[in-house]
Backbone as numpy.savetxt, mean C-alpha at the origin, in Angstrom:
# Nx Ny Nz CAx CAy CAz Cx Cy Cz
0.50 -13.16 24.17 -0.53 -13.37 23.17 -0.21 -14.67 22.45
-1.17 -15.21 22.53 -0.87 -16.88 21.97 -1.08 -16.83 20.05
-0.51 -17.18 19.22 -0.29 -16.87 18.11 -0.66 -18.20 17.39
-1.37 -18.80 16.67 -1.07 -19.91 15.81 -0.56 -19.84 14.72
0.23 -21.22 14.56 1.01 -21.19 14.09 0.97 -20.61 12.71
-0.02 -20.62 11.61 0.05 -19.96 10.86 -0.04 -18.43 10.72
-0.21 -18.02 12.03 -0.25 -16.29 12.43 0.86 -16.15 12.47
1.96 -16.99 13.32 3.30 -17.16 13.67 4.35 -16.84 11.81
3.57 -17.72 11.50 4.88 -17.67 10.05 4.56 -16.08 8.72
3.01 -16.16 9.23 2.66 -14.49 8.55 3.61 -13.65 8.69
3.36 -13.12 10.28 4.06 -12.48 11.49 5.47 -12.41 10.83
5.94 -13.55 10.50 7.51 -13.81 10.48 7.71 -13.27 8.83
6.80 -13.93 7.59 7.31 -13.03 6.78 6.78 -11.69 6.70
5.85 -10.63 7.11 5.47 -9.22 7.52 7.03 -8.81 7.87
7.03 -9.24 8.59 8.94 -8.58 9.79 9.23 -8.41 8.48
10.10 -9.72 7.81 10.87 -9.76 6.50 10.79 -8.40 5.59
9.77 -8.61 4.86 9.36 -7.67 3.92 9.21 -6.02 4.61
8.87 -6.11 5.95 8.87 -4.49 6.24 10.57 -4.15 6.66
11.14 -4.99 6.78 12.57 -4.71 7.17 13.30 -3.98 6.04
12.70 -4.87 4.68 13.14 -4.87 3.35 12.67 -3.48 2.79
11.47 -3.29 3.43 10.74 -2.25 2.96 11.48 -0.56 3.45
11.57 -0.90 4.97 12.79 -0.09 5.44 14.32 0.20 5.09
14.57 -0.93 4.31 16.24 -0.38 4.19 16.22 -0.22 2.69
14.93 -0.27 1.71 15.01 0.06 0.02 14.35 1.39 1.17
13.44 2.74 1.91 13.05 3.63 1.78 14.66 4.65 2.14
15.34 3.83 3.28 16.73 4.62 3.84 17.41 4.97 2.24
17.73 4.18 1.49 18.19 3.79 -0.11 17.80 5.13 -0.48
16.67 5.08 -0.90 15.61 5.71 -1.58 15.78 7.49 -1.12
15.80 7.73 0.19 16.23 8.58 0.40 17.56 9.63 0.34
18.20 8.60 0.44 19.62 9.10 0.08 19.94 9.33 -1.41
19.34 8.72 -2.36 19.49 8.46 -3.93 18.03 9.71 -4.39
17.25 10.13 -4.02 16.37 10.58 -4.54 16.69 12.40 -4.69
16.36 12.41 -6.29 16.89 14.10 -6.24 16.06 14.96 -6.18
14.68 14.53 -6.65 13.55 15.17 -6.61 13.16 15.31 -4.87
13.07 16.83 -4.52 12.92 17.10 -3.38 11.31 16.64 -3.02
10.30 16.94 -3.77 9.22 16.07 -3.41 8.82 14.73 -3.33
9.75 13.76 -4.19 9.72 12.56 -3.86 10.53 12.17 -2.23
11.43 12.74 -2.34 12.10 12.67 -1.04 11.66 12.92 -0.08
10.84 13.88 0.30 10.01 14.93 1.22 8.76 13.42 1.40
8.12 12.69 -0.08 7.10 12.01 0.57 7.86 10.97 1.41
8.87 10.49 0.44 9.04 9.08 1.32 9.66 9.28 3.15
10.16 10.81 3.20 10.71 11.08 4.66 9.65 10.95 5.56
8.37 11.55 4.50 7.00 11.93 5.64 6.21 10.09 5.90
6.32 9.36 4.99 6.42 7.60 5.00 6.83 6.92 6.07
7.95 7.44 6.17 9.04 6.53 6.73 9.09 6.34 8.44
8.11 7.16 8.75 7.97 6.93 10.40 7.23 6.10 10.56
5.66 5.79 9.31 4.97 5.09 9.91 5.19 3.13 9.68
6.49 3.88 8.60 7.27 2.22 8.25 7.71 1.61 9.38
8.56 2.57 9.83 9.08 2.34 11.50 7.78 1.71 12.60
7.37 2.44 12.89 6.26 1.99 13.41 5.02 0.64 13.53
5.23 0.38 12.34 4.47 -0.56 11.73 5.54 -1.68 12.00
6.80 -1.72 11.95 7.91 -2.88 12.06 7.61 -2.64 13.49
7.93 -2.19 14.44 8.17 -2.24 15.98 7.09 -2.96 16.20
5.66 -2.30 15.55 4.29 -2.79 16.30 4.12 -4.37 15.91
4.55 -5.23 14.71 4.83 -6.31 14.49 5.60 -6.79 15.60
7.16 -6.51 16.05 8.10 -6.78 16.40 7.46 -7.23 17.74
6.57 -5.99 18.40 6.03 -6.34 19.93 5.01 -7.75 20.00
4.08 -8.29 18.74 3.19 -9.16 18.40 3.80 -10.24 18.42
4.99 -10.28 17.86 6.09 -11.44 17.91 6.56 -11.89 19.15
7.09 -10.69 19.78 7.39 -10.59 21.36 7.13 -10.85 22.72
6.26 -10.20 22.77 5.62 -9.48 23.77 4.18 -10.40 23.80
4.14 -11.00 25.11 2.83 -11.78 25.75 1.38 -11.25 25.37
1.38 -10.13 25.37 -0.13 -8.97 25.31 0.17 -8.52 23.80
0.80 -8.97 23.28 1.29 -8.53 21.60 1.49 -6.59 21.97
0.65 -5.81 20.82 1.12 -4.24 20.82 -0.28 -3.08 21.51
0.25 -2.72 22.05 -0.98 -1.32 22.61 -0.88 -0.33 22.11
0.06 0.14 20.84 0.19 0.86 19.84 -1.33 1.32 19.01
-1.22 2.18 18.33 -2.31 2.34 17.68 -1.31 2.54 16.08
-1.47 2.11 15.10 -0.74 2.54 13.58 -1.05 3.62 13.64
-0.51 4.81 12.93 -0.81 5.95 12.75 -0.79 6.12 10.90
-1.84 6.03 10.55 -2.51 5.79 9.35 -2.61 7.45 8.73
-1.78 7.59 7.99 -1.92 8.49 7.29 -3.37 8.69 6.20
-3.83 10.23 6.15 -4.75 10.36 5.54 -4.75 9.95 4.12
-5.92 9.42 3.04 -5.39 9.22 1.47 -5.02 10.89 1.18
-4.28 10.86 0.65 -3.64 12.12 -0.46 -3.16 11.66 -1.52
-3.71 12.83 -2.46 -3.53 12.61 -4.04 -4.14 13.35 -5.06
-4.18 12.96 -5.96 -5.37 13.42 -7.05 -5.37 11.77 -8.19
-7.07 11.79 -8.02 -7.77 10.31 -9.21 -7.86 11.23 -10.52
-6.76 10.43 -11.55 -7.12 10.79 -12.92 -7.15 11.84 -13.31
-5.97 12.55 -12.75 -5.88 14.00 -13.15 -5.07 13.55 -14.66
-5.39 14.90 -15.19 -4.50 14.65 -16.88 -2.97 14.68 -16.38
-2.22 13.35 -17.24 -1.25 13.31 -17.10 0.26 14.18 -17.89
1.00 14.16 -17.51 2.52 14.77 -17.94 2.43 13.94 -19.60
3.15 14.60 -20.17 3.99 13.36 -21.35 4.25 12.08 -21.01
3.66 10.90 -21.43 4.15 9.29 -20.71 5.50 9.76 -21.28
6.29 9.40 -20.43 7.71 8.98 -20.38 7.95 7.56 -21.00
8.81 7.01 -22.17 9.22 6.00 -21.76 10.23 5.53 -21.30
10.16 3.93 -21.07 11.11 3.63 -19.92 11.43 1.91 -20.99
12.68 1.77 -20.07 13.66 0.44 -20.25 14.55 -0.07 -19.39
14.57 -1.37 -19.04 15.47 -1.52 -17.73 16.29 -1.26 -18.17
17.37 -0.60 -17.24 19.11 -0.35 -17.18 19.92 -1.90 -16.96
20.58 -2.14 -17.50 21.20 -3.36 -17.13 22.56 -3.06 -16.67
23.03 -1.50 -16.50 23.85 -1.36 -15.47 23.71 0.28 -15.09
23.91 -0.01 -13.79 23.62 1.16 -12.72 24.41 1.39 -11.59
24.50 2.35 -11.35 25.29 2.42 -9.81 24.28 3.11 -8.93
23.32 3.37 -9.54 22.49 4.06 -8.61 20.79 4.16 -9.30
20.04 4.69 -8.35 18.55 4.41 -9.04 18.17 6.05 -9.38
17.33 6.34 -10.69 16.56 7.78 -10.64 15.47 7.70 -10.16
14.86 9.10 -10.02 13.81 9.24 -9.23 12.75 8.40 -9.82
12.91 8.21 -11.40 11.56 7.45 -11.45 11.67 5.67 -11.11
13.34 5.60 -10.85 13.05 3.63 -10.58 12.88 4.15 -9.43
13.55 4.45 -8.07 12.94 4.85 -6.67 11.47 5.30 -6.47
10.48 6.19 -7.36 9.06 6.02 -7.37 8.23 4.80 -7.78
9.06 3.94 -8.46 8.37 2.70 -9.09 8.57 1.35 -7.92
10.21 1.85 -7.63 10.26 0.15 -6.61 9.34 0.44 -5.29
9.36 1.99 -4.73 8.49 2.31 -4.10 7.32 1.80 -4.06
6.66 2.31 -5.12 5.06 1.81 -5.40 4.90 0.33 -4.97
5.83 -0.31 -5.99 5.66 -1.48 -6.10 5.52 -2.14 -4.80
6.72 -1.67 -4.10 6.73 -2.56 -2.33 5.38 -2.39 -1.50
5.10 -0.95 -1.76 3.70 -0.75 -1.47 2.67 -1.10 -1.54
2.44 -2.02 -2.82 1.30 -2.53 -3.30 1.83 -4.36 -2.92
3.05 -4.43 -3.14 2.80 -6.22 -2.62 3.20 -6.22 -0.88
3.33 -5.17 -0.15 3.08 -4.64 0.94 1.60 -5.31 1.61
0.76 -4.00 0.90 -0.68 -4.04 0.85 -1.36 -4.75 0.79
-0.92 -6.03 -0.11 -1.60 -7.72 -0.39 -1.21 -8.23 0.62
-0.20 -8.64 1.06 0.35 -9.27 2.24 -0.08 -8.84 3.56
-0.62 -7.36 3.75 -1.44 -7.19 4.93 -3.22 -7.57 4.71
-3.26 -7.60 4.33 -5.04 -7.58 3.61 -5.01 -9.69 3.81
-4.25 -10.14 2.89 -4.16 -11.61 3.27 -4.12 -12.20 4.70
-2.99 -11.36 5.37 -3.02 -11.86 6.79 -3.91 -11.32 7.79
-4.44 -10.44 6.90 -5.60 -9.95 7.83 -6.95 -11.53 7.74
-7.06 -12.03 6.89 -7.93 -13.06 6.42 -7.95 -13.91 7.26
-6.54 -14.29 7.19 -5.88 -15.38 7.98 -5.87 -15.30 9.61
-6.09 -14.48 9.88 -6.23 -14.03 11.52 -7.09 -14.19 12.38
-6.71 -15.08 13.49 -7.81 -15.80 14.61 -7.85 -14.31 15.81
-6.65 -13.48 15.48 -6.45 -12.70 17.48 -6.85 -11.49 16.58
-8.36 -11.13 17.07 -9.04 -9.53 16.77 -7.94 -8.15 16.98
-6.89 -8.47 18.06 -6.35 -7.14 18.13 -5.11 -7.19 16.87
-4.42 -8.40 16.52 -3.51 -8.06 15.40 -4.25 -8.37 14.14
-5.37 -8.81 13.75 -6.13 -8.54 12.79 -6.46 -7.38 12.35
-6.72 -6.06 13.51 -7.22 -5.55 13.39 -5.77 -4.37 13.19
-5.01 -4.73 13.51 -3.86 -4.18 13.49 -3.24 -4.33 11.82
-3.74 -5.35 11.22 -3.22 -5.99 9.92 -3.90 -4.82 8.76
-5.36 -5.15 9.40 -6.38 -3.92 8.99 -5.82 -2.25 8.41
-4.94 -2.12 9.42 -4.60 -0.64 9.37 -3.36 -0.40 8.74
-2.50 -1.95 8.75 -1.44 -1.66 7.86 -1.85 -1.25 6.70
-2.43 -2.52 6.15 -2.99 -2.44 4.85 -3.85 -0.97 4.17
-3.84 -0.14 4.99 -4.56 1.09 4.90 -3.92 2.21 4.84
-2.68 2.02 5.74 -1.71 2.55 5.61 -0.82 2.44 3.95
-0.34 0.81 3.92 0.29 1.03 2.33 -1.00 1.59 1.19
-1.98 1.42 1.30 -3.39 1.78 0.30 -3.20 3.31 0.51
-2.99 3.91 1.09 -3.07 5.29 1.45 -1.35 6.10 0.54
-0.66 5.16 1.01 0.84 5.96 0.95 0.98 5.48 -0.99
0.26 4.34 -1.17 0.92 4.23 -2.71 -0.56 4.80 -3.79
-1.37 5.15 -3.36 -2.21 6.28 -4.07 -1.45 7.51 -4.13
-0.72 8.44 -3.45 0.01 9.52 -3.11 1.61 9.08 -3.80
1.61 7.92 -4.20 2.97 7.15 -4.95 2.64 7.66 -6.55
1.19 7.07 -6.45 0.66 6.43 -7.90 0.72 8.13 -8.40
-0.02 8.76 -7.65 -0.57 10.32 -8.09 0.59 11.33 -8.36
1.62 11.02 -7.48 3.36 11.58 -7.75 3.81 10.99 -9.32
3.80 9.75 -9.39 4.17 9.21 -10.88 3.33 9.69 -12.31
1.85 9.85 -11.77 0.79 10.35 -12.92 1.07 11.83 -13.60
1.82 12.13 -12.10 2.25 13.77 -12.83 3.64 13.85 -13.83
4.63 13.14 -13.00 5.30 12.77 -13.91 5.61 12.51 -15.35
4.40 11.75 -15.50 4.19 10.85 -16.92 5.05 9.57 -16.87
5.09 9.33 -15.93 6.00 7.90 -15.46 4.63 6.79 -14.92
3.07 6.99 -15.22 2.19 5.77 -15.14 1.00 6.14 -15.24
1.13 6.04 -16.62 0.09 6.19 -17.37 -1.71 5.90 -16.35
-2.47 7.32 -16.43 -3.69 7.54 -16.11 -4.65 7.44 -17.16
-4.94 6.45 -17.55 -5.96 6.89 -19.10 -7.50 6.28 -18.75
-8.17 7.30 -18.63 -9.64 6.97 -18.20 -10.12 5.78 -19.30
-11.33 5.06 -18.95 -12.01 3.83 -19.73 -12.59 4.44 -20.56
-12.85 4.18 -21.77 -13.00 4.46 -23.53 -14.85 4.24 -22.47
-15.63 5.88 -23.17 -16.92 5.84 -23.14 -17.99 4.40 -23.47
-17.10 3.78 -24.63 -18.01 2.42 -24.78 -18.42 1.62 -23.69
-17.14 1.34 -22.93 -16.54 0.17 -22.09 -17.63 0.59 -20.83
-17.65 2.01 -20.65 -18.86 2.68 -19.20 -19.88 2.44 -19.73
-20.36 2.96 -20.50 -21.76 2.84 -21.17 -22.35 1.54 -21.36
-21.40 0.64 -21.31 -21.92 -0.87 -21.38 -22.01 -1.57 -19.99
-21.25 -0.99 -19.11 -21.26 -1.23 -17.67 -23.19 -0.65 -17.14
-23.00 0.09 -17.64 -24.39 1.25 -17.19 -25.83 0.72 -17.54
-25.42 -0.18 -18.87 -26.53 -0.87 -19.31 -26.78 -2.10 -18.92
-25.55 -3.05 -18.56 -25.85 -3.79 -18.21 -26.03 -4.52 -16.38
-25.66 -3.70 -15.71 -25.78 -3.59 -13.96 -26.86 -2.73 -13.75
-27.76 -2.93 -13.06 -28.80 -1.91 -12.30 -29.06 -2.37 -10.76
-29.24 -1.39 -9.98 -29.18 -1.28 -8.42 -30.23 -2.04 -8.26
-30.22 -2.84 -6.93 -31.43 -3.70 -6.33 -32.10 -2.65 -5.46
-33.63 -2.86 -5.85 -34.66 -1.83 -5.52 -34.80 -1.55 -3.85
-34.42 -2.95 -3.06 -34.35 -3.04 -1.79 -33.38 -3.51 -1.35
-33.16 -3.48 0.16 -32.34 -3.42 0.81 -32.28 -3.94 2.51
-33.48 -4.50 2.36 -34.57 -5.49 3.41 -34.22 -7.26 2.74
-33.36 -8.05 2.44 -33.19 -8.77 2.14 -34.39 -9.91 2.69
-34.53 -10.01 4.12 -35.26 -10.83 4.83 -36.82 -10.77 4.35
-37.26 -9.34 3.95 -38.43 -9.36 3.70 -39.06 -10.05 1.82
-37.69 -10.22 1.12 -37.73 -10.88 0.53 -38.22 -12.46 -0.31
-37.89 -13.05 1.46 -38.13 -14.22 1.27 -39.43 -14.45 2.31
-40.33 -13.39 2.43 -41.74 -13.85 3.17 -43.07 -13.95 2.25
């Protein structure tokens, strides 16, 4: 599979960051006490794997990957009432992470994960790893909603619906276009 060159250096930092992404989830697992945080990131962690190899073959391999991602379903709950916010402060010394920095660096990798597939999806001339970029990005969108919704219960990130004003002014000021025939528009 012929790659240009700016597919080439994507490609190359994707590897990077999912490598990174793989050896903070191994971390993460071993350090995590909460059996359901642990339990998600175990049930994660294959399609991390996966997602690095299927890169690895794109890099590789002439025909790039015949893989399919295996895209986990969204799971979660939007804006359920939250736990007590917790607060929080960096540690400036540690020997180890709690469940809520391991749910947070989590998230976090997840979401600048997620940008970095969605970008190189932009950037992409070859339909099959575009389309492959596609599903990463769907994949981290999927796994850090089910991050976000683990932390909301917590009270480790804050869910606070938009103040009635802020909707109500949305409501007044956007209204739907009556059609949907654009072309017949302009006759």
């Amino acid at each position: 599979m012929q790659l240009g060159i700016h597919e080439a250096c994507e490609l190359n930092e994707l590897l990077m960051s999912c490598t990174n992404s793989i050896n903070s989830m191994a971390l993460f697992i071993n350090q995590a006490k909460d059996q359901e945080l642990k339990d998600m990131i175990l049930r994660h962690f294959s399609a991390h794997v996966q997602d690095y190899n299927m890169k690895v073959e794109f890099a590789t391999q002439a025909n790039g990957s015949q893989d399919q991602l295996n895209v986990p379903p969204l799971q979660g709950t939007s804006m359920s009432p939250a736990a007590q916010i917790q607060p929080v402060r960096p540690e400036v010394k540690l020997s180890e992470l709690n469940d809520r920095a391991i749910a947070t660096s989590y998230l976090l990798t997840l979401k600048r994960a997620g940008r970095d597939y969605a970008w190189g999806a932009f950037e992409c001339t070859v339909p099959q790893l575009r389309s492959f970029l596609e599903d990463a990005f769907r994949m981290c969108s999927h796994q850090s909603f089910e991050v976000w919704s683990y932390m909301a219960r917590k009270g480790w990130y804050p869910a606070i619906p938009a103040p009635a004003e802020a909707m109500n002014a949305m409501q007044q000021m956007y209204q739907k276009v009556q059609t949907h025939e654009p072309m017949g528009a302009y006759s």
